[in-house]
N, C-alpha and C positions, 0 to 999 in steps of 0.2 A: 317125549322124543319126536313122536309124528308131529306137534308142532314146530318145534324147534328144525326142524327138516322142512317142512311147509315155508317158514321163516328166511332160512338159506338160503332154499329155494326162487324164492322172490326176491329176496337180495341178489341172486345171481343175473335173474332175468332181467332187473332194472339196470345193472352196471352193462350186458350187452347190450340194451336196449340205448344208455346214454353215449357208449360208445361209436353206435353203429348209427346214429344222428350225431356224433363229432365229423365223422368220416363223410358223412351224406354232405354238412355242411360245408367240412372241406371242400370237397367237391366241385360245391354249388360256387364257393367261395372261388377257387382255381378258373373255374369256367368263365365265372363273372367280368373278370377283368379281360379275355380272352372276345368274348362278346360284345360287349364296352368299343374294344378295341375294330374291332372286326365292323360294328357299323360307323365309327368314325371316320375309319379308312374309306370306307363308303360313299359317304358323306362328301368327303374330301374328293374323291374321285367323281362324284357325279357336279360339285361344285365347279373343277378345271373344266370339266366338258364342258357347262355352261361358258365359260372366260370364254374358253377357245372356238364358240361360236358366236359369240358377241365380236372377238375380236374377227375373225374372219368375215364376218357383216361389215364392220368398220372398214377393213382393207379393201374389199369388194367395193364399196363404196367411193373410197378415195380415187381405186382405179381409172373408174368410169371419170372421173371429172365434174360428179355431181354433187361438188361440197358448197352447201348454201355456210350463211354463216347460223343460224340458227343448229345447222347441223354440228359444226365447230362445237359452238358450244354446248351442245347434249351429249356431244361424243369424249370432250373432256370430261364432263361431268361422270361417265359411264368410266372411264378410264380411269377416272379418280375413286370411285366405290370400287373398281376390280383392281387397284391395288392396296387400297383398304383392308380389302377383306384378303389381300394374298399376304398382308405383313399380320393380320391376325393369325390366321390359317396356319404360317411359316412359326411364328412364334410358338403356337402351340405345339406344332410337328418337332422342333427344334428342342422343346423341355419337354417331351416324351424320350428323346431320342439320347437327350442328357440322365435321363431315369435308369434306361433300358445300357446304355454303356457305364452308368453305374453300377447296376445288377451284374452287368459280366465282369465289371471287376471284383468283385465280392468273391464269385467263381474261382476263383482265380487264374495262374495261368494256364493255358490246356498244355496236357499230356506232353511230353516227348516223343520222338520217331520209338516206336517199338514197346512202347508203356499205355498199359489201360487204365482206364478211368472208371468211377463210380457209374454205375450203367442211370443211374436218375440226375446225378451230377454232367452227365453228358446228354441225358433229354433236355436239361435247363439250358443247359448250354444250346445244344440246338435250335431249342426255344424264341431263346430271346437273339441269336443270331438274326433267323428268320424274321423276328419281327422289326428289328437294325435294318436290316434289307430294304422291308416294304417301308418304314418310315422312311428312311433316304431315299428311297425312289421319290416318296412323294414329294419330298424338301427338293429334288433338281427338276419336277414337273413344274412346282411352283414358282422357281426359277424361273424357265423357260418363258412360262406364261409371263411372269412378270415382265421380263426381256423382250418381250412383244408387246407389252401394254407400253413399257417405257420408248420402247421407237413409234410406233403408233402419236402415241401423247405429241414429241417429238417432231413429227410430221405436222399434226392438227395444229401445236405452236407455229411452226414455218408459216404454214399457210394464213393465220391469225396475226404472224406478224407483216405477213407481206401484204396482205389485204389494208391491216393497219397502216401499214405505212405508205402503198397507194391512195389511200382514201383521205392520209394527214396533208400528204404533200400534194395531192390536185389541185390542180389551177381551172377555174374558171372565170368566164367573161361577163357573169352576171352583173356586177355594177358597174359597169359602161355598154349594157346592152340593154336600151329601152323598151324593146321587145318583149323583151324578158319580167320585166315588173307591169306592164300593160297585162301580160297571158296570168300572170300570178296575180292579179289586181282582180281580173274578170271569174277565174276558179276561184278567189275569196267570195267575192257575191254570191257563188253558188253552192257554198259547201251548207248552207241551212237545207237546200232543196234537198242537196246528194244526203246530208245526214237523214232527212224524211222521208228519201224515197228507201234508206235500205235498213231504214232499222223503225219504223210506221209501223208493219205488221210484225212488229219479234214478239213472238211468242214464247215463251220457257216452259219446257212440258217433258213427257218421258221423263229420263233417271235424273238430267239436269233439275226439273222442277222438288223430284221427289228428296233430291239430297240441299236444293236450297231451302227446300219447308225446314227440312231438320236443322239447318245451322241458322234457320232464322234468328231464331231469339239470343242465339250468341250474337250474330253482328248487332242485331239493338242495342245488349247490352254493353258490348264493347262502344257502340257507337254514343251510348250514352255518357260510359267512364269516359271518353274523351273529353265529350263538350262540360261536363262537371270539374274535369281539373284544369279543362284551359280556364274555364269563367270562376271556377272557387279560387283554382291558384292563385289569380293578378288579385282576388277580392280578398285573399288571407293572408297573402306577401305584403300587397301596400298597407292593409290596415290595421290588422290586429299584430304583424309581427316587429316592427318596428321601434312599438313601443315596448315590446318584453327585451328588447337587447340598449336599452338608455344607456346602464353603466358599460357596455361593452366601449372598449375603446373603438374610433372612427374609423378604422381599416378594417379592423374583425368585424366592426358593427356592417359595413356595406358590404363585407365579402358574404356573411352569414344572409343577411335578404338576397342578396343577386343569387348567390349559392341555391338557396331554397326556393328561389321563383322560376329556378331552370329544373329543378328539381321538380316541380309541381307542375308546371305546364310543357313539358318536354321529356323529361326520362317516364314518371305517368303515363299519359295518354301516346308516349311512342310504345312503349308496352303494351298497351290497351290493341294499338293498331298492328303490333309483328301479329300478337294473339290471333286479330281479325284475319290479316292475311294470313296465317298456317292454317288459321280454319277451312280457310276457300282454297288453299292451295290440297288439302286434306280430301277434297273431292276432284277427282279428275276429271270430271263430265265438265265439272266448272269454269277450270282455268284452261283452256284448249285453243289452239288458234287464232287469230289473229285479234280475237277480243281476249282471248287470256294477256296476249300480252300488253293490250292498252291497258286491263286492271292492272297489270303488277308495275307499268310506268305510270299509273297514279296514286299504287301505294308509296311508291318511290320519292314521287315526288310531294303529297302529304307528309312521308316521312323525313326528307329534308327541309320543306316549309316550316315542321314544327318545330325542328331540333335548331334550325336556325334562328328562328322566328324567334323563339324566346330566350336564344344566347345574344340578339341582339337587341332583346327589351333590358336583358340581363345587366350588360355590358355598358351599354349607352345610354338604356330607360329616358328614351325621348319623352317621355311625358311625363318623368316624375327627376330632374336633372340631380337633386339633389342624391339619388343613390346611386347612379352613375359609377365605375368601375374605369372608364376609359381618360386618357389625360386629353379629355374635352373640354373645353367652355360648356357653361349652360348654353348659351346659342349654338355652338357648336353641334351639342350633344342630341339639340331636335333636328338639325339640319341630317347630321351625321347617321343617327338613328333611323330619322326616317328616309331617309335617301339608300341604307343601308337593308328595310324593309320592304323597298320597293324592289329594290333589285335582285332579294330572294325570291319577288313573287314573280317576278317577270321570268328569272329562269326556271322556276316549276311549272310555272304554266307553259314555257318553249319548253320542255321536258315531254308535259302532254300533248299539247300541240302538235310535235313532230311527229309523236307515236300515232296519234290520231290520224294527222296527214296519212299514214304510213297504213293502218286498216282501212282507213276509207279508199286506199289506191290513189291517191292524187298525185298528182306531174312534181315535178322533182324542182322546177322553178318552184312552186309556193312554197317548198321546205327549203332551198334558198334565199330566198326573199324573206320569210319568215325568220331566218339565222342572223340575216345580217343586219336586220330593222331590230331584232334585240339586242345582240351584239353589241350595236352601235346606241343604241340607250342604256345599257350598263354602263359601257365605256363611259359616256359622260355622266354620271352619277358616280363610277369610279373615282372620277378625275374630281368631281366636287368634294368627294369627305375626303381624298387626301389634303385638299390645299390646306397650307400653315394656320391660315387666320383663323380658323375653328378648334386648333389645338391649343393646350396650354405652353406655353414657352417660359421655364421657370431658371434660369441663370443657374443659382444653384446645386439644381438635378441636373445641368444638361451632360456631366461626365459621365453617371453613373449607369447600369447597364439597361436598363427597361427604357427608360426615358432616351437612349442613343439606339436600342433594338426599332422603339417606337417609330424613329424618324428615318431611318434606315428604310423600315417599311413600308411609311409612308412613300420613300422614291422610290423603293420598286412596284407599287400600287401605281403612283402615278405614270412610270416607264410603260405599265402594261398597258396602263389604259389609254396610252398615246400610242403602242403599239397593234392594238390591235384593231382599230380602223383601218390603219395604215394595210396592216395585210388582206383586209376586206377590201380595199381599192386595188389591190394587186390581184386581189382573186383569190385566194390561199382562205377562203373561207371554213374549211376545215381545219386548219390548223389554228386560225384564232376562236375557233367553237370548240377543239381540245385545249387549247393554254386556258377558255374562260372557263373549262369544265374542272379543269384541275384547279385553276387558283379560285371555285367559289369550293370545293370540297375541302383543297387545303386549309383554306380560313374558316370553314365551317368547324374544321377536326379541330385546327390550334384554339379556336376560340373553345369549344366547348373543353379540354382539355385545363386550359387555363384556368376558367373558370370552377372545375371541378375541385381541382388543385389549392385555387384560393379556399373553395369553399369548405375541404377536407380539413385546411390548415389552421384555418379560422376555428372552427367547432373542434379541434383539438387543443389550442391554445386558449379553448375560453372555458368550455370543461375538464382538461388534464390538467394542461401543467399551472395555470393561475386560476384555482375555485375561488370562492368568495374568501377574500380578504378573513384573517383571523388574530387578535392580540396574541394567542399562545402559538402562531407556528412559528416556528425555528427554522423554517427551508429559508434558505436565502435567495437571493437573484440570482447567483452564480448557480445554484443547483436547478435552479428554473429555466435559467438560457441552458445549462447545458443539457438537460429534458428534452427541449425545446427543440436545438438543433438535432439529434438523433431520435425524433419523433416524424420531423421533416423528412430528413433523410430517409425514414423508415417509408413514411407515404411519397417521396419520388421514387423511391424504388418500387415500390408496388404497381405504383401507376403506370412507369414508365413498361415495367413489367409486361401490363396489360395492352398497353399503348402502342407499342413498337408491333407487335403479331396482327391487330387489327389497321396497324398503317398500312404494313408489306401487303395485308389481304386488299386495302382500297386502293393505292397507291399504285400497285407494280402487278403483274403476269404471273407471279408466281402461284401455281397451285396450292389448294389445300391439304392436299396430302403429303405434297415434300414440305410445307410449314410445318405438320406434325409429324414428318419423318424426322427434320434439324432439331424440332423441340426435343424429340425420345432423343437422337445418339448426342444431343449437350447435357439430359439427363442420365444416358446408360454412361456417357466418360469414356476414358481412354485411361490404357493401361502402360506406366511408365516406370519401367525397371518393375520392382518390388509393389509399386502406390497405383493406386488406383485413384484418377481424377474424373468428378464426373460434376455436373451441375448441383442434381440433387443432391450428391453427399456436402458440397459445399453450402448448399443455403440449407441444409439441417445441420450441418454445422455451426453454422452462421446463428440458427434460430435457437439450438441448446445455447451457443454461447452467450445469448443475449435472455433467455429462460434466466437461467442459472445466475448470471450475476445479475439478473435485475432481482430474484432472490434474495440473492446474499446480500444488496446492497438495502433490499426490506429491512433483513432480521438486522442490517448492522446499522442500519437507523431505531428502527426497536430498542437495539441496545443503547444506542447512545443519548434516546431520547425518552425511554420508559424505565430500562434496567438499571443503568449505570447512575442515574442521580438516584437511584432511593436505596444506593449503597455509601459507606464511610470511605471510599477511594476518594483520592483528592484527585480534582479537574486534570492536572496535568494524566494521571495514572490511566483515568478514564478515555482521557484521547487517544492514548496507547494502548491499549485494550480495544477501541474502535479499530484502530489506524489496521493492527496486526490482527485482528478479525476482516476487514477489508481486505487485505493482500491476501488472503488465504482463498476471500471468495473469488478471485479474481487468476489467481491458480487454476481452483478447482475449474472453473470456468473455461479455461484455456484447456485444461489435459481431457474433461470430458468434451470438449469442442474436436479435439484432433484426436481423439476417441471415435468421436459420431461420423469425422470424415473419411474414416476409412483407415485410417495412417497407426500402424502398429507402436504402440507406447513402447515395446522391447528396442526401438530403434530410435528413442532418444538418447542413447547415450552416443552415439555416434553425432547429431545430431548438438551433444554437450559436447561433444570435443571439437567438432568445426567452429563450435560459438569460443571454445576456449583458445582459438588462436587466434581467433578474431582479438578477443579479449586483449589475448597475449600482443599483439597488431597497433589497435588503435580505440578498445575501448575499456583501458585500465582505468582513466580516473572515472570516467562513466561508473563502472563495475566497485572503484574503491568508494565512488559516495552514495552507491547503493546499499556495500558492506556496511557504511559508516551510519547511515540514516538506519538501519537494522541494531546499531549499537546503540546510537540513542532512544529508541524507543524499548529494548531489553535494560541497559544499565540506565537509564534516563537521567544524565547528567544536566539536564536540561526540560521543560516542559514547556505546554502551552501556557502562555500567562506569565512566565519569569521574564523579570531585569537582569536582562545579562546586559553586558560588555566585552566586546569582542575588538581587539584591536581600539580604532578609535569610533567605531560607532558602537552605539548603544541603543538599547530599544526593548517593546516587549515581543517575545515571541509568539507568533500569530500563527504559526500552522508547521507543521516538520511533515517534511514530504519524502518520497525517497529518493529521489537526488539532492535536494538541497530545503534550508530553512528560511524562513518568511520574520523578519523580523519587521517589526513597526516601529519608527522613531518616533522621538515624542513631538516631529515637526511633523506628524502623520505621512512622511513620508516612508516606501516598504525597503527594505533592502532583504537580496539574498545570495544567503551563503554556502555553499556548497558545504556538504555535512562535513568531506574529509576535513576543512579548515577547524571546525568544531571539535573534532578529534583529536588532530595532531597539534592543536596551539592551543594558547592558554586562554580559559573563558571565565572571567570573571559572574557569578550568579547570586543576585542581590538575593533572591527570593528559593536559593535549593530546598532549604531546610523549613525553613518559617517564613511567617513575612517581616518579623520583627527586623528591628536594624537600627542603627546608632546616626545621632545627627551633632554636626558640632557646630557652635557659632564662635567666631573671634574677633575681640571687639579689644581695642586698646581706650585709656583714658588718660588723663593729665597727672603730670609727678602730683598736683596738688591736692587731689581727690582723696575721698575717704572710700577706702579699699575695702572696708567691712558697707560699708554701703554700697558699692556696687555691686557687692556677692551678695546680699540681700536682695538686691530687685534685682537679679540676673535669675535666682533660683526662684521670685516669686513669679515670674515671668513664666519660667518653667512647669511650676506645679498647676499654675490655671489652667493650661492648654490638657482638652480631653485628650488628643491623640500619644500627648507623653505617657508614659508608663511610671506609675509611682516606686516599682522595683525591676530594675535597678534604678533605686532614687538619682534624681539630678545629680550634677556635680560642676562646682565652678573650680578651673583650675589656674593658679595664678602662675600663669607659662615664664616671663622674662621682664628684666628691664629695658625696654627699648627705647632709640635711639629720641627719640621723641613722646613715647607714650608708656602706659603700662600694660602690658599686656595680658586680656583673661582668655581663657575658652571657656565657654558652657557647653557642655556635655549630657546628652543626654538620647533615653531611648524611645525608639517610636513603633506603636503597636503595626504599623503596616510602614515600612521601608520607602512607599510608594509617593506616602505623604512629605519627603523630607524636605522638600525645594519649596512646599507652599506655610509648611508651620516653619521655617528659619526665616522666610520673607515675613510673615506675620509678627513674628517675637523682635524682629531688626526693624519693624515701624514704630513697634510700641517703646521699643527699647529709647530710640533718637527721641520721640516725646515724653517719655521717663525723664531721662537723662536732663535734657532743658527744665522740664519743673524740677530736680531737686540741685539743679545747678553745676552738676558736673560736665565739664569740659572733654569734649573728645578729638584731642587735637588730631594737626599733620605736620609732616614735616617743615623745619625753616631753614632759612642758609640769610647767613650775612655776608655782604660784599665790601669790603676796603679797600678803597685806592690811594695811592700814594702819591706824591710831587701831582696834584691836580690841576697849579696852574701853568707848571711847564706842559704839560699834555694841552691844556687847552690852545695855547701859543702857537706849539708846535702843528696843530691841526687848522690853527687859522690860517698860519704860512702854508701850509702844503694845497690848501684851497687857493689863495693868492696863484700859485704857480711858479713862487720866485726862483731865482737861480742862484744855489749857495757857493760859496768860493770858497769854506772849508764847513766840515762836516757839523754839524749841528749834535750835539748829546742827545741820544735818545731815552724819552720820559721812562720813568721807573715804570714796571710791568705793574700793572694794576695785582693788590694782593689780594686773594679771598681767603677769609677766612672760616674755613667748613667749623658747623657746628656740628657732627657726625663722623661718627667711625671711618662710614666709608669715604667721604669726601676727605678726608686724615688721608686715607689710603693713597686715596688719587689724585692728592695736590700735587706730586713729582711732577705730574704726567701736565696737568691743568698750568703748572708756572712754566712748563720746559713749551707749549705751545703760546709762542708771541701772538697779543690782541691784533686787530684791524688796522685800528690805527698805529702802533708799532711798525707792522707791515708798509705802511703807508709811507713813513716818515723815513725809514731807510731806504727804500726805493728810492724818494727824493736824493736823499742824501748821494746816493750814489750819483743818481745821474747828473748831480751838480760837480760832484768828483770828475766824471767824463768829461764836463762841459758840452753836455747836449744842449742842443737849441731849444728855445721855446717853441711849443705847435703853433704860438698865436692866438690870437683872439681877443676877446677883453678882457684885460687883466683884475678886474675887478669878477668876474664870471668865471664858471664853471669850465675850465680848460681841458680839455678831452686828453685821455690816457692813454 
């Protein structure tokens, strides 16, 4: 008993023991989140203090009138992290705040006037009030601040744009003031001294020295991957790639080198170079002052040298014509090329130039003079690769849309570069130094853009949709192009995707923060009625729906091309079995698409009734040869492969679609039928059941023939031919006496129906050379003709020639008589004796008008006297 008491005992102590650490946990648990909370709020609060003394630095500043533009731009840049981090911050505040009013709903609703409450039910409650409070406070602090970051920003645009547009539209006198190029002529001879006298002793030492030793061996190396993929690039594009793409056809073939030599000497080593530049921007001692910003104008402009540089070896490849991409001449293409290269290098270097000008302090004429003296050599190099004679000129092409893009271009290429001397004589030298800043980036971005594009397009059409040729595939051209076109489709959307965000960033003013503010709210959507539309749901919808049937359109090639033949289904069965395994993927495809986009399936039936009065409206026969193409392929009155006859065309059936059927004539020409007509009229089908089928020939012969001999080589005729069927044996049948011959059929069956037109042609050659060697006659019709009184007709037709004038009527000749050897001409002599001959006609007419006593017309009486 004392153990079993000892026993309890300890059982007791361990169940308080694990209870009373449930409770500690709790606790710990309760607190946790309290704490969490409590330094968040913190956080949050010491973060706005920070905003709100940045920003009141910024306004202080503006005050005063001491906005450089360097300042502009650090003070957007600060504006643009302090509303970053206030749409993080809000975000976060905003799903606590969504938590914490979910929590009080669960509560439920509080008490009525004069009714108490659970006393821990009303601490929670208290609870999470209070902490609803302090979160909304924070959520209208960060408001606020943000409200002052955005008129600030606001301001610092104004002033960015009106500096900008003083600075576009200035007028100076510099190219008709010779002054002025003497004083900037005299500071070029001395910028060697000014560079020796102020940078001779630079020495790099203190924290500057100690943070360039550390990033040395990066720039090496960076500096190394670059000079390795400009000089491996052009040595592995031109030589070794050109011969692994031989069988590629000649478009693919040039897109895939140009493609990969921009690749290799431009996207490479511009990577190699942002890498080098975030290294050096990564120290601050570094990039500082008036020499920070000469290095980052000549990462800049290495970074556009290269990316150009080898979009127009790419493009034009002046030294190799023959891969060329552009609708150049080979002379063209070096002219073009190089004239093209020169004028990239001349705006990177006025790039450095200026900035240089700009640290070293020098006068404002040599960075004038220096603008216009480039300027004005682009402009003519401009104006050289636009002209005609270096382009291709193909009759042709000239409608089509690249080739009418191309020349278009070319005159506003050439407009420019007549334009902008023109405004260097006028003075307006910054304004044609921004149109040449914009139109070298523009063409810098479209070119490389293009080029991507081709090069995307290419390496998908030479590895997806046409691999190496194979005897056993079954994919047709038609499943190839259409691969093809929604492959394309898929990479201009991606591209364009990508392309459009980085234009707005080069192109235009707009900051980077409201670019990814418009990306998030075309991603978060907008709520309409019931539906929620948002970007995101729609290209995930977009992407199940093109997942899924590219799926289903797998397994339902599987089927038709692995399953379905190594079963006893006949072909037609098989298609239909495809056809209705496709429609189903194609279904599924669509309801999980409007599934993934947000859109409640419960409200397709509404959804089914607007379509039903549409239906009801204007699209019944649409919907009836839908219904109908669902009835031929369930009852399949019809297959792929049958000789039907439909009305008066005829043909085989090549495809049943759901609205209508594809037939093939055997002029291989296609006809199609819409299904209802399949349905509701009558379809003759050579091939429903079998392919067997009956063929008949009809051949007559002479009363005189031996009629046991004919049916002898009629049926030996018959049984030699393989494609006849020996049962149901031949059969010669002796149809009629006709009116000239005797008449048989040969009858007979034929293992495939298909064959009947080429074995009746075959047995009707042999049969006419039978025939002749055993001597029987296979006549045609005859008719004999009788005339009667022939020499009064002759008489009477000699006088009506003469033209004579009779003074009583002349008898006219007996009507010539025929006499029909046949039935039907029996039938029709009424009709044949009651119509008077020609000359009949003739001879009356005379007669009468000798009766009148009409004159003669005259003439010679011996000749043809007009009627």
């Amino acid at each position: 008993m004392t153990s079993l008491r000892r026993v309890f005992a300890g059982f007791v102590i361990c169940l308080f023991a694990i209870m009373a650490a449930q409770n500690v946990t709790a606790q710990s648990n309760d607190n946790g989140p309290d704490a969490v909370q409590k330094i968040e709020l913190e956080n949050a609060q010491n973060r706005i203090s920070e905003w709100d003394g940045a920003l009141d630095d910024l306004e202080q500043t503006i005050t005063r009138d001491e906005v450089t533009n360097r300042f502009i731009n650090d003070g957007r840049d600060e504006l643009e992290a302090i509303h970053l981090g206030i749409v993080t911050l809000r975000d976060r505040a905003e799903e606590r705040l969504k938590r914490f009013k979910t929590a009080l709903g669960k509560l439920g609703d509080p008490p009525a006037e004069g009714q108490e409450e659970v006393p821990a039910v009303a601490r929670e409650r208290e609870r999470i009030g209070q902490d609803i409070a302090r979160v909304t406070g924070v959520i209208k602090q960060l408001e606020l601040v943000d409200f002052r970051a955005t008129e600030l920003s606001d301001q610092l645009a104004g002033l960015a744009r009106e500096r900008f547009t003083r600075r576009i539209l200035g007028r100076v006198d510099v190219p008709l003031d010779p002054g002025v190029w003497l004083t900037a002529w005299s500071e070029i001879v001395r910028l060697p001294s000014m560079v020796q006298a102020r940078y001779a002793n630079l020495e790099v030492d203190g924290q500057a020295a100690d943070e360039l030793a550390e990033i040395a061996p990066g720039l090496v190396l960076m500096t190394v991957i670059v000079i390795a993929a400009l000089i491996g690039g052009e040595v592995i594009v031109l030589r070794y790639m050109p011969g692994g793409w031989k069988t590629v056809p000649q478009e693919d073939r040039v897109a895939l080198i140009s493609g990969t030599r921009f690749l290799f000497t431009a996207m490479v080593p511009g990577i190699a170079l942002l890498i080098a530049y975030g290294i050096l921007d990564s120290r601050q001692a570094l990039l500082k002052g008036a020499m920070g910003d000469f290095i980052h104008q000549c990462f800049a402009a290495a970074l556009f040298l290269l990316f150009v540089g080898a979009a127009i070896r790419s493009v034009h490849s002046p030294f190799s014509p023959a891969l060329r991409r552009a609708g150049t001449t080979p002379r063209g293409a070096r002219i073009v090329g190089i004239s093209s290269l020169v004028v990239a290098v001349i705006f990177a270097w006025d790039m450095v130039l200026l900035q240089g000008a700009t640290t070293l302090g020098t006068s404002l004429e040599i960075a004038l003079v220096q603008s216009i003296s480039n300027v004005l050599v682009i402009s003519v190099l401009l104006f050289i690769s636009s002209l005609g004679a270096f382009w291709v000129h193909d009759e042709k092409d000239r409608h089509e849309f690249w080739p009418k893009l191309e020349r278009r271009s070319r005159r506003v290429l050439k407009a420019v570069a007549i334009l902008m001397p023109v405004l260097m004589v006028l003075g307006y030298v910054a304004l044609a130094r921004f149109i040449l800043e914009n139109l070298m980036m523009g063409l810098a971005f479209l070119t490389c853009y293009w080029l991507l594009r081709g090069y995307f397009r290419a390496l998908m059409h030479t590895y997806l949709v046409r691999p190496e040729p194979s005897e056993d595939s079954k994919t047709t051209d038609a499943v190839h192009g259409t691969l093809y076109f929604w492959l394309r489709v898929l990479i201009d959307v991606v591209m364009v995707t990508i392309a459009v965000p980085v234009a707005v960033m080069i192109f235009t003013d707009i900051a980077w923060t409201d670019l990814i503010l418009a990306v998030q709210q075309a991603f978060v959507g907008i709520q309409v009625g019931g539906i929620h539309f948002s970007l995101r749901s729609i290209l995930l919808a977009a992407l199940m729906f093109v997942i899924v049937l590219g799926l289903m359109r797998f397994f339902q090639r599987m089927l038709s091309t692995r399953v379905l033949p190594n079963t006893k289904l006949d072909q037609g069965l098989q298609h239909s079995v495809s056809a209705i395994f496709g429609y189903a993927g194609i279904c599924l495809a669509v309801l999980l698409a409007i599934s993934a986009a947000g859109m409640d399936l419960s409200n397709l039936a509404i959804i089914a009734g607007a379509i039903s009065v549409g239906i009801g409206f204007g699209m019944q026969s649409i919907v009836n040869n839908f219904v109908s193409g669902l009835i031929l392929l369930v009852e399949r009155p019809i297959k792929v492969g049958d000789w039907i006859v439909v009305g008066a065309d005829q043909g085989l059936v090549k495809d049943i679609r759901v609205r209508a059927t594809e037939i093939e004539t055997f002029d291989r020409s296609s006809i199609v039928i819409p299904n209802s007509e399949l349905i509701s009229n009558r379809v003759l089908n050579w091939t429903l059941k079998e392919r067997s089928g009956r063929g008949i020939i009809r051949i007559g012969v002479s009363y005189g023939a031996d009629v046991d001999k004919v049916r002898e080589i009629l049926l030996e005729m018959a049984d030699k031919r393989r494609e006849i069927l020996s049962y149901p044996a031949p059969q010669v049948i002796f149809m009629d006496f006709g009116a000239s011959s005797l008449d048989f059929e040969l009858r007979y069956f034929l293992r495939d129906i298909g064959d009947v037109i080429a074995v009746a042609s075959s047995i009707r050659f042999e049969l006419v050379q039978r025939f002749r060697d055993e001597g029987i006659e296979i006549p045609f019709p005859q008719r004999d003709l009788n005339l009667r009184d022939i020499d009064k007709l002759t008489d009477a037709i000699r006088d009506a020639g003469k033209g004579a004038v009779r003074s009583k009527p002349v008898p006219a000749p007996s009507v010539p008589d025929e006499t029909p050897t046949s039935d039907d001409e029996i039938e029709h002599g009424a009709d044949q004796k009651a119509a008077p001959s020609s000359s009949a006609k003739d001879i009356s007419r005379d007669r009468d008008a000798s009766g009148r006593d009409i004159p003669d017309a005259g003439g010679d009486p011996d000749g043809d006297a007009p009627r």
